[in-house]
C-alpha atoms as a printed R data frame, in Angstrom:
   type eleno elety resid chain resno       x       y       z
1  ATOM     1    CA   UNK     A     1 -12.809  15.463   0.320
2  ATOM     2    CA   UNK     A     2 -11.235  12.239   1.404
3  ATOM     3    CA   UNK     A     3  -8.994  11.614   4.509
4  ATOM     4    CA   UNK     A     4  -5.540   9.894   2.685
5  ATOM     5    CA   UNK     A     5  -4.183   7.427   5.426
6  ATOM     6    CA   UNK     A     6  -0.811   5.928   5.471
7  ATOM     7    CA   UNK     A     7   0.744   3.115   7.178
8  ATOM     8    CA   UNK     A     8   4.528   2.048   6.838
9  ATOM     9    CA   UNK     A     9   5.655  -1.336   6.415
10 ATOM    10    CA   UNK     A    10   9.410  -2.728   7.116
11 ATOM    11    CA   UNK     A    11  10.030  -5.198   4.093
12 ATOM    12    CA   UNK     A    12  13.655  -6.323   3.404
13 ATOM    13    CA   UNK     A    13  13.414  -3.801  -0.106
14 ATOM    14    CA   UNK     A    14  13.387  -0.994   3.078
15 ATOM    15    CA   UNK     A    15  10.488   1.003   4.638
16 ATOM    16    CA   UNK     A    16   7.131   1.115   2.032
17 ATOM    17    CA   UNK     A    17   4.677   3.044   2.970
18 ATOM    18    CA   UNK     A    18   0.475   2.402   1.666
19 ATOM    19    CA   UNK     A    19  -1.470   5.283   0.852
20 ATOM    20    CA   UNK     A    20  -5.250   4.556   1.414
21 ATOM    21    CA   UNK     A    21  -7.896   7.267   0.158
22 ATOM    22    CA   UNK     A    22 -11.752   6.596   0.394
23 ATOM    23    CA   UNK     A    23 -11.231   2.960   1.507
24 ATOM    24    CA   UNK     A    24  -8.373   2.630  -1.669
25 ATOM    25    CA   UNK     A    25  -5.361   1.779  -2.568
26 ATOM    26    CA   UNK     A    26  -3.644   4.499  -4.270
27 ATOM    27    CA   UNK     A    27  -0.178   4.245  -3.739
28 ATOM    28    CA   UNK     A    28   3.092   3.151  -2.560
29 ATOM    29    CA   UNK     A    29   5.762   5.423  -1.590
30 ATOM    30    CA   UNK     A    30   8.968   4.766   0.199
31 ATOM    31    CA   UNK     A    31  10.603   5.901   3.530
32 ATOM    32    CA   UNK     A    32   7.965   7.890   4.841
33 ATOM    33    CA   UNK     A    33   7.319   6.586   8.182
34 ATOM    34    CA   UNK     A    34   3.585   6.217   9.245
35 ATOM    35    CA   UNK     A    35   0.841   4.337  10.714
36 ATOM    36    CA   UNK     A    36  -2.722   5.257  10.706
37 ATOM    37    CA   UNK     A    37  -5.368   3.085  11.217
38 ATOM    38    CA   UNK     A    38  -8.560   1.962   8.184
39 ATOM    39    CA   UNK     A    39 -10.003  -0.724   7.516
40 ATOM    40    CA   UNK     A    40  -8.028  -1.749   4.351
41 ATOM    41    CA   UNK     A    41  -4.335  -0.800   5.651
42 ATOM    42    CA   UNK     A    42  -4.028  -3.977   7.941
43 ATOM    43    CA   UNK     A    43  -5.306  -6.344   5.052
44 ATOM    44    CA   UNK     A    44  -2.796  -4.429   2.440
45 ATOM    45    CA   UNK     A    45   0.050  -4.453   5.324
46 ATOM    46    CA   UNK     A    46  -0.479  -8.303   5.498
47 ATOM    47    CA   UNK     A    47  -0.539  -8.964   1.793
48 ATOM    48    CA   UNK     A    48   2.448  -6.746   0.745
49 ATOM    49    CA   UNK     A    49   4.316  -8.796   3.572
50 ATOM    50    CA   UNK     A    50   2.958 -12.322   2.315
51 ATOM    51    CA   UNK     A    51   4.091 -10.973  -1.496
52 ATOM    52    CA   UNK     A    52   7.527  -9.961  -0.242
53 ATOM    53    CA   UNK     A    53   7.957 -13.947   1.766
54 ATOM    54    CA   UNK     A    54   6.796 -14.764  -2.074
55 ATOM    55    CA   UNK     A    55   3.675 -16.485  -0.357
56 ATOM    56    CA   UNK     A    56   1.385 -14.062  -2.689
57 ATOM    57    CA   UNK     A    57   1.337 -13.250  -6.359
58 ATOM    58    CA   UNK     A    58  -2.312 -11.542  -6.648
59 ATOM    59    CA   UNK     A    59  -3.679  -8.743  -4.065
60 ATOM    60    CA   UNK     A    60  -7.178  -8.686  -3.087
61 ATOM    61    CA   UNK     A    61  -7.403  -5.344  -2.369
62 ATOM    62    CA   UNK     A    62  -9.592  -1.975  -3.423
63 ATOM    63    CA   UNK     A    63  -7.088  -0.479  -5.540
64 ATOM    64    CA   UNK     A    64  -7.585   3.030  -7.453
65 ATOM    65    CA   UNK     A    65  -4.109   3.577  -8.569
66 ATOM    66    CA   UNK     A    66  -2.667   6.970  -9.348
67 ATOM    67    CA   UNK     A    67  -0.068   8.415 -11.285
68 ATOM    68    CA   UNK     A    68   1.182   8.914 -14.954
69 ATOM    69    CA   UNK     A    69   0.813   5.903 -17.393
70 ATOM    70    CA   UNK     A    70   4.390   4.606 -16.211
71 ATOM    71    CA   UNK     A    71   3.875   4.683 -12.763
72 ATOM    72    CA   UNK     A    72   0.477   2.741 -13.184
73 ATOM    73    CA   UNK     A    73   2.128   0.130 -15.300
74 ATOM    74    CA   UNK     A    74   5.444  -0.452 -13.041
């Protein structure tokens, strides 16, 4: 089973925090204060915040997004 880490980020939409899971992307969820430490949290902290200063329009990121067809596609 896979450790899921989190790590909050202050953006001017409020506080958003990244869900990693096996070195992943599989969320976002907000207000849920939260920083633990992977090696992809720092790299999606840093490109959520350049995507929010609308200084990024693609992520680079491992992403295995979860969630019902809606969720995915929003």
């Amino acid at each position: 089973m896979s450790q899921i880490r989190r790590r909050s980020v202050k953006t001017q939409f409020g506080l958003l925090c990244i869900v990693e899971e096996a070195g992943e992307i599989t969320r976002l969820d907000w207000g849920i204060s939260a920083d633990d430490h992977s090696d992809v949290l720092p790299a999606a902290e840093t490109q959520l915040l350049a995507y929010a200063r609308g200084e990024l329009e693609t992520f680079d990121l491992p992403m295995n997004v979860k969630g019902t067809d809606f969720q995915r596609d929003v």
